[in-house]
FIFIKOL-404019 format. One record per residue (C-alpha): residue in one letter; x, y, z. Coordinates in Angstrom, 3 decimals. Each point is the difference from the previous one (the first is absolute). Layout:
<mardrens>
<mardren><type>A</type><X>X</X><Y>Y</Y><Z>Z</Z></mardren>
...
</mardrens>
This chain:
<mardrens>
<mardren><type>X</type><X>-36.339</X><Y>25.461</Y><Z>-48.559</Z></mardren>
<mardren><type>X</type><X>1.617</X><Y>-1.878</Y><Z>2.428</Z></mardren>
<mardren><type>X</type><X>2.713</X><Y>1.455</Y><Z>2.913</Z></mardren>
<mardren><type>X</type><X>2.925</X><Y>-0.977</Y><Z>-1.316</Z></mardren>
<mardren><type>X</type><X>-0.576</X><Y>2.179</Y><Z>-3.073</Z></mardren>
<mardren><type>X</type><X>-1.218</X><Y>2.939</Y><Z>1.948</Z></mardren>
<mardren><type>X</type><X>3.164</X><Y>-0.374</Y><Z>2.101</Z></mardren>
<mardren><type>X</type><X>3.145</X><Y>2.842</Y><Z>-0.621</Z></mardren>
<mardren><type>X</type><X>2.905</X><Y>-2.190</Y><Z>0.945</Z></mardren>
<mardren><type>X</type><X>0.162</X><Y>-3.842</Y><Z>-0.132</Z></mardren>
<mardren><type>X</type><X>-0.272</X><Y>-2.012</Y><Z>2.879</Z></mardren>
<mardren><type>X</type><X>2.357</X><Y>-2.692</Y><Z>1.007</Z></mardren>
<mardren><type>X</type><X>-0.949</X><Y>-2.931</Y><Z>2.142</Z></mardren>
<mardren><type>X</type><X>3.188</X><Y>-0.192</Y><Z>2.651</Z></mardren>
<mardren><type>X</type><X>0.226</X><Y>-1.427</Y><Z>3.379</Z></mardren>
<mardren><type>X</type><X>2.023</X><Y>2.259</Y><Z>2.128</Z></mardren>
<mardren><type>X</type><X>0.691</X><Y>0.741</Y><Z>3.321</Z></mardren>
<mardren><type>X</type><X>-1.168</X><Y>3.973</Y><Z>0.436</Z></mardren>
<mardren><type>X</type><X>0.710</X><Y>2.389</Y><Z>3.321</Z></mardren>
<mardren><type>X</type><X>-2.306</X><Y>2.639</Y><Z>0.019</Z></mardren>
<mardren><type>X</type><X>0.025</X><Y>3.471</Y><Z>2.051</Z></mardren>
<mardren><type>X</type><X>-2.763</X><Y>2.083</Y><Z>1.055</Z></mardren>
<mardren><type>X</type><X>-1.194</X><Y>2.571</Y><Z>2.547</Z></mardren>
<mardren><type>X</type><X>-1.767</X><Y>-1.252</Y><Z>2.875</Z></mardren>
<mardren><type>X</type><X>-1.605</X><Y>2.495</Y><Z>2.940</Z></mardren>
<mardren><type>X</type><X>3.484</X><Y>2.212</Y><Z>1.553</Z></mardren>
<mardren><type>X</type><X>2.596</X><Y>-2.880</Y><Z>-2.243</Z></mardren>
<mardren><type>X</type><X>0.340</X><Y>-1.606</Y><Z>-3.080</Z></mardren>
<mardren><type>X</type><X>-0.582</X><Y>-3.627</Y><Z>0.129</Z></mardren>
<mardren><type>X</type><X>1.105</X><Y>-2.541</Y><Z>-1.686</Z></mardren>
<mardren><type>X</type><X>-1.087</X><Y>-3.454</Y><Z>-1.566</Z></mardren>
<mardren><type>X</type><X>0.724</X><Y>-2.504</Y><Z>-3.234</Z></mardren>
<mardren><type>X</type><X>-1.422</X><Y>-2.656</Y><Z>-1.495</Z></mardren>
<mardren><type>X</type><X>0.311</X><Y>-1.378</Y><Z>-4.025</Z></mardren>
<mardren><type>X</type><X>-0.510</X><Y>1.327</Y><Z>-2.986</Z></mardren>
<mardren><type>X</type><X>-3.045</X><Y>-1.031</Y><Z>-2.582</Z></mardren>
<mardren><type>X</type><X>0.970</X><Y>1.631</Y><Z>-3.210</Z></mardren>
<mardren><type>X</type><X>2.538</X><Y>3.083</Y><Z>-0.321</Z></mardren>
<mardren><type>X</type><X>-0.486</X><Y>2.662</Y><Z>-2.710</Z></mardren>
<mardren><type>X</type><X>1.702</X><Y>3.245</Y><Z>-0.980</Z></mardren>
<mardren><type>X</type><X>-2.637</X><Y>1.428</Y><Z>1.208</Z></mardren>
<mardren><type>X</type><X>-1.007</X><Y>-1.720</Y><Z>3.217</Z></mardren>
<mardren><type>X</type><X>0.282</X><Y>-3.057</Y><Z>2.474</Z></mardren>
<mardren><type>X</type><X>-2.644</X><Y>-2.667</Y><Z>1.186</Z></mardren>
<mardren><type>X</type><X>0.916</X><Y>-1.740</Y><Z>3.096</Z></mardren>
<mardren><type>X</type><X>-1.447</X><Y>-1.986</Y><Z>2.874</Z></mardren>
<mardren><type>X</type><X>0.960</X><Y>0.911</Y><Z>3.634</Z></mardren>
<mardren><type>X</type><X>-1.314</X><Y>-0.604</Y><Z>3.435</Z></mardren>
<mardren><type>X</type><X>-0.125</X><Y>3.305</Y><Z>0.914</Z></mardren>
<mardren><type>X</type><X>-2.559</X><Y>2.491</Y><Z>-0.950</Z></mardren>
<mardren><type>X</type><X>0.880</X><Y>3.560</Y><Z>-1.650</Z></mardren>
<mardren><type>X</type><X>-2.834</X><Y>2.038</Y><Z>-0.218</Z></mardren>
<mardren><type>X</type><X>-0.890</X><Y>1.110</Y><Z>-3.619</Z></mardren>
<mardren><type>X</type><X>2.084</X><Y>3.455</Y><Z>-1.810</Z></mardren>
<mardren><type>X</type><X>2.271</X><Y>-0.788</Y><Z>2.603</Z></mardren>
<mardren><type>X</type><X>3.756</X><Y>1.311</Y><Z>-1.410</Z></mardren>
<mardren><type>X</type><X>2.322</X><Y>-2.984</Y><Z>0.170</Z></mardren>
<mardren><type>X</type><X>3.628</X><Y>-0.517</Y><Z>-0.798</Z></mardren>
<mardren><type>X</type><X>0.726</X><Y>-3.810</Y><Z>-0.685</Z></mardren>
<mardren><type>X</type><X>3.184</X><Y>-2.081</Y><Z>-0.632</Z></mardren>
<mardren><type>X</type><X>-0.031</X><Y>-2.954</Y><Z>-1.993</Z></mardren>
<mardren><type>X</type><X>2.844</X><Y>-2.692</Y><Z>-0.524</Z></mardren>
<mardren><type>X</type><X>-0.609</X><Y>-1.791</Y><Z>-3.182</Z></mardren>
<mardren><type>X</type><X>2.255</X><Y>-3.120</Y><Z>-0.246</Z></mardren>
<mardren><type>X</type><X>-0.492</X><Y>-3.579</Y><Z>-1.424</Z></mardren>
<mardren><type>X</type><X>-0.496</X><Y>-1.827</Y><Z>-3.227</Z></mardren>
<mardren><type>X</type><X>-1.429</X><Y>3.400</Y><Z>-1.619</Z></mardren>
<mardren><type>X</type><X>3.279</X><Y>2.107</Y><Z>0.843</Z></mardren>
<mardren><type>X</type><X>3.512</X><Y>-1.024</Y><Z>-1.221</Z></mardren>
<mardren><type>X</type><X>1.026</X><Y>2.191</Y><Z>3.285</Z></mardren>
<mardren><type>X</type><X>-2.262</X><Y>1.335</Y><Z>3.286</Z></mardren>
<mardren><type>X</type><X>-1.150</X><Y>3.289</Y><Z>-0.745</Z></mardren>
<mardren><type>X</type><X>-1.531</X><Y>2.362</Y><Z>2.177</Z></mardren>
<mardren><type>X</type><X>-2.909</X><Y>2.101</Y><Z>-0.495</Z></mardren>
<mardren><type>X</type><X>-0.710</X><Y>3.000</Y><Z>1.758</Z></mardren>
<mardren><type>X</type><X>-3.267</X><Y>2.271</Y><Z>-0.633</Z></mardren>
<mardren><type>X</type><X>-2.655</X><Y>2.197</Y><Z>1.580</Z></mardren>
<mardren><type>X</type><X>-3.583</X><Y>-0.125</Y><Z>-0.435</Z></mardren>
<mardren><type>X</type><X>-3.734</X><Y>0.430</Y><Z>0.998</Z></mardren>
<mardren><type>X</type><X>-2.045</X><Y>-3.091</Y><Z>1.259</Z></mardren>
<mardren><type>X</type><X>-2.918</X><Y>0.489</Y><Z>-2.588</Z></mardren>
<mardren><type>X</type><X>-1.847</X><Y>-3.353</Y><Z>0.893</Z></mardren>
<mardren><type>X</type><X>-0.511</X><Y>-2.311</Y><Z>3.285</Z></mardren>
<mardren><type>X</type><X>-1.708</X><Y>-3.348</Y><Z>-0.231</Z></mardren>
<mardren><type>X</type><X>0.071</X><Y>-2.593</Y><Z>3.365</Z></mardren>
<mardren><type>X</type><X>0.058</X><Y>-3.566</Y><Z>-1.278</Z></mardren>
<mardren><type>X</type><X>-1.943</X><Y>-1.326</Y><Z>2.967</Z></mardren>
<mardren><type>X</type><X>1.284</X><Y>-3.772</Y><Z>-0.647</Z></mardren>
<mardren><type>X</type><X>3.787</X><Y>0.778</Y><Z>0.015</Z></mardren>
<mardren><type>X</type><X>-0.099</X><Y>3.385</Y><Z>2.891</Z></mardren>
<mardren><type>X</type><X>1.897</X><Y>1.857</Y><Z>-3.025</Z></mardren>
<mardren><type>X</type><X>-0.648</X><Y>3.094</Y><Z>-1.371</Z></mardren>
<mardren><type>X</type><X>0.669</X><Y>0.517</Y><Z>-3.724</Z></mardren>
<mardren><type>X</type><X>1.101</X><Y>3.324</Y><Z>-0.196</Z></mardren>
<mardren><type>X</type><X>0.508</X><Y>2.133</Y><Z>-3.098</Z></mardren>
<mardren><type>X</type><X>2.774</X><Y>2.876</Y><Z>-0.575</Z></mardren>
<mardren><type>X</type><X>0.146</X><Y>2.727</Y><Z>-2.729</Z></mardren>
<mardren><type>X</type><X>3.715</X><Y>1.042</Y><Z>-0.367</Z></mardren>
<mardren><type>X</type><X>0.448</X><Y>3.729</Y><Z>0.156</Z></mardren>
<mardren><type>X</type><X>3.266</X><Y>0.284</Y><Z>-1.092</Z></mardren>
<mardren><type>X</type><X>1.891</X><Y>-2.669</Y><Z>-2.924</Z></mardren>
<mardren><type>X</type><X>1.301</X><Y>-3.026</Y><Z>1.939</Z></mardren>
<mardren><type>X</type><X>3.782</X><Y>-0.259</Y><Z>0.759</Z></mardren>
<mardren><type>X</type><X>1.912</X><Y>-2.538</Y><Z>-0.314</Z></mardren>
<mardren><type>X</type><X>3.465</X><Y>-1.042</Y><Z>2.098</Z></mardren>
<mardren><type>X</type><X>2.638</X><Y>-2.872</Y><Z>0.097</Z></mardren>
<mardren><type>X</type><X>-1.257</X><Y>-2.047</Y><Z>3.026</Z></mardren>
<mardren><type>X</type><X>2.825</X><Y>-0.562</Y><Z>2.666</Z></mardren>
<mardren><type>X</type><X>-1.525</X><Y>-1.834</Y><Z>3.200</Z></mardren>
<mardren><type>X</type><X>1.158</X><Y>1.137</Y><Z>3.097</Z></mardren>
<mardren><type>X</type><X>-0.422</X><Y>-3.890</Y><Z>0.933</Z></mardren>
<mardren><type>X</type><X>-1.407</X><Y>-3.402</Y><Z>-1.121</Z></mardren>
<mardren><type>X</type><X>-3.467</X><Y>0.739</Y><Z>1.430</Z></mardren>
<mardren><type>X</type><X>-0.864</X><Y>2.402</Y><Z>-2.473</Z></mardren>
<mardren><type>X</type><X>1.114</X><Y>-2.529</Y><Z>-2.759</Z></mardren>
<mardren><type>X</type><X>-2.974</X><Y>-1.648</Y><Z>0.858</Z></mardren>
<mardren><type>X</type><X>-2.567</X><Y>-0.318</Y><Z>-2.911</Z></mardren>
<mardren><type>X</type><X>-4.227</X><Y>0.500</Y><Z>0.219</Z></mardren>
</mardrens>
């Protein structure tokens, strides 16, 4: 049996721009980076920074493009349940299991930088 048919939810390969909350030592800190695949139950992104594994994390990502007839953005929280460095590329591929359903909102940028696609 392969992954895909042990997974719960089904995984969609998307290219997003995520931001990505977490606490550091006396403040939360803060860091993004772009999504792998996105599924109701979790996110797999690569970032530049680190976040140490069962860290809690809140995340926004704006989903716009060819896949979307409008931006959307996608708000969650989660757990980092896996860390991998990718020694060749200085990312980490980092691994989220939601812990509450995804929400969705009409995306308004607050200006053209944030239009900006992954």
């Amino acid at each position: 049996m392969d992954d895909r048919s042990r997974r719960k939810h089904r995984r969609f390969a998307f290219q997003y721009r995520i931001k990505v909350r977490f606490p550091g030592t006396g403040r939360d800190v803060q860091g993004d980076g772009v999504t792998k695949n996105i599924s109701a139950g979790g996110v797999l992104f690569e970032s530049s920074t680190p976040i140490p594994k069962r860290s809690p994390v809140s995340f926004t990502i704006v989903a716009q493009g060819e896949a979307v007839t409008q931006p959307i953005e996608v708000t969650g929280e989660g757990r980092v349940v896996r860390v991998e460095l990718d020694s060749a590329s200085a990312q980490y591929a980092i691994a989220l299991k939601c812990v509450r359903p995804l929400q969705f909102h009409r995306f308004e940028p607050k200006d053209n930088s944030e239009m900006k696609s992954a």
